[in-house]
N, C-alpha and C positions, 0 to 999 in steps of 0.2 A: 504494500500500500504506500501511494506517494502521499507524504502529508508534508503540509506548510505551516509555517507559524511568519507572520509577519506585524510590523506594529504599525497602527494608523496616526498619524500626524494631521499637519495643517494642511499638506498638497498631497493630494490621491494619485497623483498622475505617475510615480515611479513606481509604487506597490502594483497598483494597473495594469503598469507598460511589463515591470517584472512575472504578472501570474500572464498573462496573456503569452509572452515566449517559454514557460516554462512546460511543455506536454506533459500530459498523465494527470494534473494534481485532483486527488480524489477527494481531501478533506484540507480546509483551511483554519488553523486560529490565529484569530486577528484581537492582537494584546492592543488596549488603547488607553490611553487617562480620560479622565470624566468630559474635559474640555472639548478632547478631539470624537466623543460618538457620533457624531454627524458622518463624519471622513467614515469611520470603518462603517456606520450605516450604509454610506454609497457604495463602498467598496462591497460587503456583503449584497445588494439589489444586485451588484456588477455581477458577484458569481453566483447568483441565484437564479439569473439568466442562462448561467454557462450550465445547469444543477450542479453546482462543486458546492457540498453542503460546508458550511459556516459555523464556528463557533465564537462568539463575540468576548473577549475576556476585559473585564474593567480593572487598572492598575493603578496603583496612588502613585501620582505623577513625582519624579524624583526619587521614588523609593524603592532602592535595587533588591531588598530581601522582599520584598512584595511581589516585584516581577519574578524574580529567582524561585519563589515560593510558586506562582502560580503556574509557570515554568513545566517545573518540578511536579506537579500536581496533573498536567498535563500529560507529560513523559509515564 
């Protein structure tokens, strides 16, 4: 199974431009901070069209035992 983890920011257009050249991906988590759900929201419609099902993960922004943790919890 090809899985992806990717994190959403301010501009969607490089995660985007990234899963569209990448073949196969079967499952996505898309790590983001509270600010940015908007971004992984379009990104997830993006591959909801493609059906590559989506996992949205919310991360306290700045905080790397957070991401590590949820990371981790993922894996």
């Amino acid at each position: 199974m090809h899985i992806h983890m990717a994190t959403a920011g301010k501009v969607t257009e490089p995660i985007l431009k990234g899963l569209k050249l990448i073949p196969g991906i079967e499952k996505v988590y898309l790590l983001y901070s509270g600010q940015y759900r908007e971004s992984a929201e379009e990104i997830d419609a993006f591959l909801e069209k493609g059906r590559t099902p989506t996992t949205l993960i919310s991360v306290q922004e700045y905080d790397f035992q957070d991401v590590m943790d949820k990371i981790s919890q993922v894996v």
